[in-house]
C-alpha positions as CSV (number, residue, x, y, z in Angstrom):
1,X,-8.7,-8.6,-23.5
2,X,-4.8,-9.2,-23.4
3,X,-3.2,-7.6,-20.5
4,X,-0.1,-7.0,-19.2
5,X,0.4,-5.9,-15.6
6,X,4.6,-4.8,-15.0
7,X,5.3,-6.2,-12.3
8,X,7.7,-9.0,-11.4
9,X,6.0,-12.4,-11.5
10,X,7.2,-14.0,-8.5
11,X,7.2,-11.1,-6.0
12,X,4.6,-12.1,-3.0
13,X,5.2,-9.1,-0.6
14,X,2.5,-7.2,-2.1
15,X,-0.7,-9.2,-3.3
16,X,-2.5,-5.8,-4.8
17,X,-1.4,-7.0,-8.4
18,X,-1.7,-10.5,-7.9
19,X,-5.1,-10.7,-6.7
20,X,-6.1,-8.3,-9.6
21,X,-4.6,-10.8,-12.2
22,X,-6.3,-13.7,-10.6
23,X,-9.8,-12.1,-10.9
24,X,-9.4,-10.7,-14.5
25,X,-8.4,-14.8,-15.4
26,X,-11.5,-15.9,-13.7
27,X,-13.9,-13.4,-16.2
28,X,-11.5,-15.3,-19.4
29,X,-8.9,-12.0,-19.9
30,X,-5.4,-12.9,-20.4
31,X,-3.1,-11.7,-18.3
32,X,0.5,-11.6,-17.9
33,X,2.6,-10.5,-14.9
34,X,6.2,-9.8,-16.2
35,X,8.4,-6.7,-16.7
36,X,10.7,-8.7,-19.2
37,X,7.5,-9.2,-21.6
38,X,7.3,-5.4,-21.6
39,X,10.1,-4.9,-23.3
40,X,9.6,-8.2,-25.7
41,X,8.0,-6.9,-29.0
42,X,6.7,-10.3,-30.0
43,X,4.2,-10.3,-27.2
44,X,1.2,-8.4,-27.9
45,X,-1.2,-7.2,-25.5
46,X,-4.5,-4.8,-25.3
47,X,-3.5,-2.6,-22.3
48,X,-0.3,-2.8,-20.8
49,X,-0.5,-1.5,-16.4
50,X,2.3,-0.1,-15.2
51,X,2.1,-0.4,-11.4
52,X,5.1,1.1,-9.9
53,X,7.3,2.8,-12.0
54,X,10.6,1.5,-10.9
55,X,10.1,-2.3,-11.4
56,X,10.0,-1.2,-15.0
57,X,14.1,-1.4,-14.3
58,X,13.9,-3.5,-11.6
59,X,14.7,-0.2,-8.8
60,X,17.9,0.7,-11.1
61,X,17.6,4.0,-13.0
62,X,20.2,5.1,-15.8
63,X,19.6,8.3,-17.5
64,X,19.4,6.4,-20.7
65,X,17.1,3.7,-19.2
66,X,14.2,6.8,-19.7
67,X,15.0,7.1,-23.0
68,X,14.7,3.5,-23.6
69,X,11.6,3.9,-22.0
70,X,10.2,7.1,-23.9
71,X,11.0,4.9,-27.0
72,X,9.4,1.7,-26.0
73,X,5.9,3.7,-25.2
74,X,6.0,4.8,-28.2
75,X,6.4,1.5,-30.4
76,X,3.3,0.4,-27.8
77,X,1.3,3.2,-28.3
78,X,2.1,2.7,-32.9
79,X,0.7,-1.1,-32.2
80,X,-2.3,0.4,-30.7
81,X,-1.5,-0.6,-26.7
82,X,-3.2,1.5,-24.4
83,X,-1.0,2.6,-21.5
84,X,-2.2,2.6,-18.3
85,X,-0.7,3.5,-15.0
86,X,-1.7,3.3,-11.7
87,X,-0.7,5.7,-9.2
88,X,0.3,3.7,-6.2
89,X,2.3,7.3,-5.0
90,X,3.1,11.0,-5.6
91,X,6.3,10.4,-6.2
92,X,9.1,7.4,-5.2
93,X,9.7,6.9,-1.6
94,X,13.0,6.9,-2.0
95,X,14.2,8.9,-4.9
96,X,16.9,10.7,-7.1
97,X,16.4,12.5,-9.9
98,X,16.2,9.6,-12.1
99,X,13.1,7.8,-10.3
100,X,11.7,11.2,-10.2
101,X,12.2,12.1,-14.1
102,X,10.7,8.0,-14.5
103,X,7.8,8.7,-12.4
104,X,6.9,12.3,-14.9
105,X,7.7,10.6,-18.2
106,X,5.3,7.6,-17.3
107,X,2.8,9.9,-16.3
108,X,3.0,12.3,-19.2
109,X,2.6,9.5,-21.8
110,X,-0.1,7.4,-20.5
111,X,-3.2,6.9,-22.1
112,X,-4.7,6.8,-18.8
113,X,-4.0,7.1,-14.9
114,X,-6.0,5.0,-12.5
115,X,-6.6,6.7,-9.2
116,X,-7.1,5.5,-5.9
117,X,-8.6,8.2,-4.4
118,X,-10.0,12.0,-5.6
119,X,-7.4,13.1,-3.6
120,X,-4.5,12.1,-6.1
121,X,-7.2,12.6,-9.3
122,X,-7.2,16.2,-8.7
123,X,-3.5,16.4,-7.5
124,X,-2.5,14.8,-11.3
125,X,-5.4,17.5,-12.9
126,X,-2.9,20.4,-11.2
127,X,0.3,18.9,-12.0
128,X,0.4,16.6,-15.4
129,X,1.3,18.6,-18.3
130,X,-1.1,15.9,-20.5
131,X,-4.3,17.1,-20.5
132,X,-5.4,15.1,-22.8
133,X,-5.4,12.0,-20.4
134,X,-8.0,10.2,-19.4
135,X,-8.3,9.6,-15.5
136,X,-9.9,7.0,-13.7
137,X,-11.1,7.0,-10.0
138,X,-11.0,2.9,-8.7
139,X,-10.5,2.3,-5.2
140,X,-7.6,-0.2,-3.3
141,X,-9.4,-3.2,-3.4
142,X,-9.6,-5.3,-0.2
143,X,-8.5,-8.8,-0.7
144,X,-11.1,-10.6,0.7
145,X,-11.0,-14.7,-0.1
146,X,-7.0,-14.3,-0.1
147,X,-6.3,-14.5,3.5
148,X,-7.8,-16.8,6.6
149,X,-9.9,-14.2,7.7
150,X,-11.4,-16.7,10.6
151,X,-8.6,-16.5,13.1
152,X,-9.6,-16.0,16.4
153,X,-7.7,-12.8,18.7
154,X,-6.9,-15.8,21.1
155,X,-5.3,-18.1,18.7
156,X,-3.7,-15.3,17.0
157,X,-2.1,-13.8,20.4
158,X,-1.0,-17.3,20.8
159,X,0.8,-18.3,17.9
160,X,2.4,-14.8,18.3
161,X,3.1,-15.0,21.8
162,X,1.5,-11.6,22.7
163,X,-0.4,-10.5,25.9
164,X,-4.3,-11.5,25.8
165,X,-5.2,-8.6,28.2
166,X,-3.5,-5.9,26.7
167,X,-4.7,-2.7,24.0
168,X,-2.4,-4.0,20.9
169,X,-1.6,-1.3,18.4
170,X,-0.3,-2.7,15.3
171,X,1.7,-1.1,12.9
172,X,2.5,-2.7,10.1
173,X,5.3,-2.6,7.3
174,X,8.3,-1.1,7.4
175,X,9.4,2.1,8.8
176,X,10.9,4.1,6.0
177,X,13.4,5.9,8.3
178,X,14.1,6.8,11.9
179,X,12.0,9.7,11.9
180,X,8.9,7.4,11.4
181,X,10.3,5.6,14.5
182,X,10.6,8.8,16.6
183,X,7.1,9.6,15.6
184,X,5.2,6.7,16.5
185,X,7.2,6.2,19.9
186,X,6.4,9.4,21.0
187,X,3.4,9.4,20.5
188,X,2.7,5.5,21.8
189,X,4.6,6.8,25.2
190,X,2.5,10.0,25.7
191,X,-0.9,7.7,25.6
192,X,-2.0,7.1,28.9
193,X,-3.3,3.6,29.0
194,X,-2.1,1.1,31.2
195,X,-3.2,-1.6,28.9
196,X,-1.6,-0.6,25.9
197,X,0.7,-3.0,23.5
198,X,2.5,-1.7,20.6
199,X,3.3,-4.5,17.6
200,X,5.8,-3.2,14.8
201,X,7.5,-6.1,13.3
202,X,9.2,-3.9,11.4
203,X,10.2,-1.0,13.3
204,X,14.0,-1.6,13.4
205,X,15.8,-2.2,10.4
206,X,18.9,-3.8,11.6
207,X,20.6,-6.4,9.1
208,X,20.5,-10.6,10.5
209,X,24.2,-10.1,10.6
210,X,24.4,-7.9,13.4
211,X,28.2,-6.6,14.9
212,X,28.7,-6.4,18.6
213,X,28.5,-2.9,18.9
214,X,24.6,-3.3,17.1
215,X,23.8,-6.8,19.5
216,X,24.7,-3.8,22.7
217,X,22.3,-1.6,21.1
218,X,19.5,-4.4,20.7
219,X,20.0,-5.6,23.7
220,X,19.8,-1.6,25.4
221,X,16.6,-1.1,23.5
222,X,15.0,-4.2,24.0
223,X,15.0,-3.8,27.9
224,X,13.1,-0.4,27.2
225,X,10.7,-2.0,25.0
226,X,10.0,-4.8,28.1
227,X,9.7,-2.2,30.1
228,X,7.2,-0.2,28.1
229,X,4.9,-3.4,25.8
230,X,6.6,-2.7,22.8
231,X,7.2,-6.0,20.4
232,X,9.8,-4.9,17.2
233,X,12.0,-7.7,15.7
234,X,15.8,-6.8,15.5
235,X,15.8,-7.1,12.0
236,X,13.9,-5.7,8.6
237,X,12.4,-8.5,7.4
238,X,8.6,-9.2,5.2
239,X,6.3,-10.9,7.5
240,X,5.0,-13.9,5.2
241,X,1.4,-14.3,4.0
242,X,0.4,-17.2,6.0
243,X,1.9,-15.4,9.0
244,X,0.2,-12.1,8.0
245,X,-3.4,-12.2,9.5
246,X,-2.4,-13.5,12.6
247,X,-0.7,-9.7,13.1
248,X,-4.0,-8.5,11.4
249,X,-6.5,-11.0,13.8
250,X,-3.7,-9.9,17.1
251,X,-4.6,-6.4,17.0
252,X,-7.4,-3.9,18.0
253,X,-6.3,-1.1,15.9
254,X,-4.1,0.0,12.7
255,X,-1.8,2.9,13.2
256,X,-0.5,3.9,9.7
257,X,2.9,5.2,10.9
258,X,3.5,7.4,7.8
259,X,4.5,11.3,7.8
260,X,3.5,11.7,3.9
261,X,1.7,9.3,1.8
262,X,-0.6,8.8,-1.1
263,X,-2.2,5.3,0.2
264,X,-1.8,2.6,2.4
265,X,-1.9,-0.9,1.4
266,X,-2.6,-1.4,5.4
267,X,-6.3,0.5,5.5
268,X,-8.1,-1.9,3.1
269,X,-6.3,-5.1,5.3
270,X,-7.2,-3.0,8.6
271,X,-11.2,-2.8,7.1
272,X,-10.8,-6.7,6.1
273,X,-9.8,-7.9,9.4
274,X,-12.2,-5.2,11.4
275,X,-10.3,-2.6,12.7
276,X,-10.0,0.5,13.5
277,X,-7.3,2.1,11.7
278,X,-5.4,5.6,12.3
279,X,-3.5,7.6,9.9
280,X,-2.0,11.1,8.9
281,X,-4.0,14.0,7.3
282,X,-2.4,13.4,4.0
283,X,-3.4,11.7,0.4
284,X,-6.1,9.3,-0.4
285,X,-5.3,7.9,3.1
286,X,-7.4,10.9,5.1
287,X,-10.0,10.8,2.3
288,X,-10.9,7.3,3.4
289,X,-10.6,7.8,7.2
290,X,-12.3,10.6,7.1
291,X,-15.4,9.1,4.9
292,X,-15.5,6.1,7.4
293,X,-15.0,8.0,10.6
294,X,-11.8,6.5,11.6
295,X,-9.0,8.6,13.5
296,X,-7.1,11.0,11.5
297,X,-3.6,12.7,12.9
298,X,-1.0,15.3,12.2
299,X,2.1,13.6,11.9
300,X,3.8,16.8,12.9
301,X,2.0,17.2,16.0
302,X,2.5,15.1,18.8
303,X,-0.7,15.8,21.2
304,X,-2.8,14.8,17.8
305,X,-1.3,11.7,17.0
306,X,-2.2,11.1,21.1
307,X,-5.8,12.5,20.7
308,X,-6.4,10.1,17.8
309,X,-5.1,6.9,20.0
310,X,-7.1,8.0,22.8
311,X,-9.9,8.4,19.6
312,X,-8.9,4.2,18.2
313,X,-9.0,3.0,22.2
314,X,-13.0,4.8,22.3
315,X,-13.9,3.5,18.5
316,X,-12.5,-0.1,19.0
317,X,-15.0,-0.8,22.3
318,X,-17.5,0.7,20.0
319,X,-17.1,-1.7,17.9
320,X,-16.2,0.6,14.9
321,X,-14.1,-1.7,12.9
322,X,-17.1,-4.1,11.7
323,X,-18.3,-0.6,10.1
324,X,-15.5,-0.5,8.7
325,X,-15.9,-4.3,7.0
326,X,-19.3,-3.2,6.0
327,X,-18.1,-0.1,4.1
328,X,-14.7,-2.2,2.8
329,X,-17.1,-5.1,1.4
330,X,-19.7,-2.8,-0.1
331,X,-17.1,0.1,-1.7
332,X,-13.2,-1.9,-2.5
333,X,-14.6,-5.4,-3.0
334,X,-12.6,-7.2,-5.4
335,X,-15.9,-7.6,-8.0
336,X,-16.4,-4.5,-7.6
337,X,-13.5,-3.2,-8.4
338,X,-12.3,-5.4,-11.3
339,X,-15.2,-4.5,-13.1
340,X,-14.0,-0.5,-12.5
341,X,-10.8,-2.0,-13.8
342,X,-12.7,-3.6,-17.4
343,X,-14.8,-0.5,-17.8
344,X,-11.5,1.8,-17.7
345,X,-9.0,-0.3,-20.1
346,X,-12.3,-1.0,-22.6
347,X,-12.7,3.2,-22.3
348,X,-8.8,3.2,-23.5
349,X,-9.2,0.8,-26.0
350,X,-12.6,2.3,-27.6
351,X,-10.5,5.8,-27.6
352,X,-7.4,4.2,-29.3
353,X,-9.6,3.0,-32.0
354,X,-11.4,5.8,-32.9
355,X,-7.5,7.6,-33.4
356,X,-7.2,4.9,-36.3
């Protein structure tokens, strides 16, 4: 097959298209990774995968860019491309109308939505006005053989000068706003363990070039994080992929500090490095927690965010997380799931013939 995956060739911050286009290659598929070929009528492909729907413009959304879009799906779809989409969210995480409207439009005319959870399969059944689409349920796939996975707690805790004693909850990614922030500290301060650590390398987003008035404020907040085992860099920055399972190997538990969400890109890396992970009652995200037995929360409710720390601290000396492996390995292996991935774009295809 000929595939195209949109998606910017030389991004690295998330490996879930990457390491899908580097298993396809290994079973003799050619695949491309580019948004400008998607718009380049000399290059002809089988299936073409949007991922997210903004890189399609790069993150900047004219009105007219959806009806350059609307017309470009259709010269696809009259050279016979199947049109595939998966649904990384519900809708943008940070949107105007114009993301919105691009998020509908490439949802009404694919030939296909992949799923990575019931949870968002049914909520497309009661929403998409195209019921003629064909859905497809295929888990986030762990990416096992991508990362050093060998990494000792020690060594890690070491390299990232972090307390050997101590309860470390990570949470990873950035915190989309402040209310996020509010959430998670609350909740981390209301926890009543004395050995408790909490690692968010990206919980504040303050730019490198700092003013005096933001180095007073740093400096304010980083006596109360002393005080209280919090470690949060100053600045928003991507942790890099050789850096990135040390934070992983560091930690005892995953706390997915999300209000609202469809999935989490931080579960499947929680269940490859054997953790416990915690997350809201929302999306795909409680489906999975719920199915494994991990802690699930309210994000509106403070003593339930607490109950399921106090829940992670009791799983983790239980040794929960290596469950959790088993289940990852078994369920959102990356053979596993590729071959999901084949069966659903040769289901396209077949359909896109018969039409002839």
């Amino acid at each position: 097959m000929r595939i195209l995956f949109v998606y910017r060739e030389f991004l690295n911050d998330n490996l879930f298209v990457h390491t899908l286009v580097k298993e396809l290659k290994k079973r003799n598929h050619e695949v491309d990774c580019s948004v400008d070929n998607f718009w380049d009528n000399n290059k002809k492909y089988d299936i073409v995968n949007i991922q997210w729907p903004e890189e399609i413009f790069k993150y900047i959304i004219e009105e007219i860019d959806l009806v350059k879009l609307k017309n470009r799906i259709e010269e696809l779809k009259e050279q016979k491309t199947g049109i595939l989409y998966t649904r990384h969210n519900s809708s943008p995480h940070f949107r105007n109308d114009n993301v919105l409207k691009l998020y509908h439009l490439v949802e009404k005319f694919a030939d296909g939505v992949i799923h990575l959870g019931k949870y968002s399969f049914n909520e497309i059944l009661k929403t998409n006005l195209n019921t003629k689409i064909n859905n497809f349920l295929i888990p986030h796939h762990i990416y096992e053989n991508t990362y050093n996975e060998n990494i000792s707690k020690e060594e890690a805790r070491k390299k990232l000068d972090l307390p050997l004693e101590k309860f470390v909850i990570l949470a990873f990614g950035r915190f989309r706003d402040n209310s996020e922030l509010f959430m998670l500290l609350k909740a981390y301060l209301s926890f009543r363990k004395k050995d408790k650590y909490l690692l968010a390398p990206r919980m504040l987003n303050f730019s490198k070039k700092k003013s005096l008035l933001k180095n007073l404020i740093y400096s304010i907040i980083n006596i109360f994080f002393r005080v209280f085992s919090i470690n949060a860099n100053n600045y928003d920055e991507i942790i890099d992929n050789d850096l990135l399972p040390y934070y992983l190997s560091a930690s005892d538990v995953v706390f997915i500090q999300r209000k609202k969400i469809l999935n989490s890109g931080n579960l499947p890396l929680g269940f490859l490095f054997k953790k416990v992970v915690l997350g809201p009652n929302c999306g795909n995200v409680n489906e999975i927690l719920l199915e494994t037995g991990n802690p699930i929360f309210d994000p509106k409710e403070n003593k339930s965010i607490v109950n399921a720390l106090e829940n992670s601290y009791k799983l983790f000396f239980e040794n929960h997380g290596y469950y959790n492996y088993n289940y990852a390995i078994k369920n959102m292996g990356i053979n596993f799931v590729v071959n999901k991935y084949e069966e659903a774009y040769l289901s396209v295809i077949e359909e896109i013939k018969l039409k002839k």
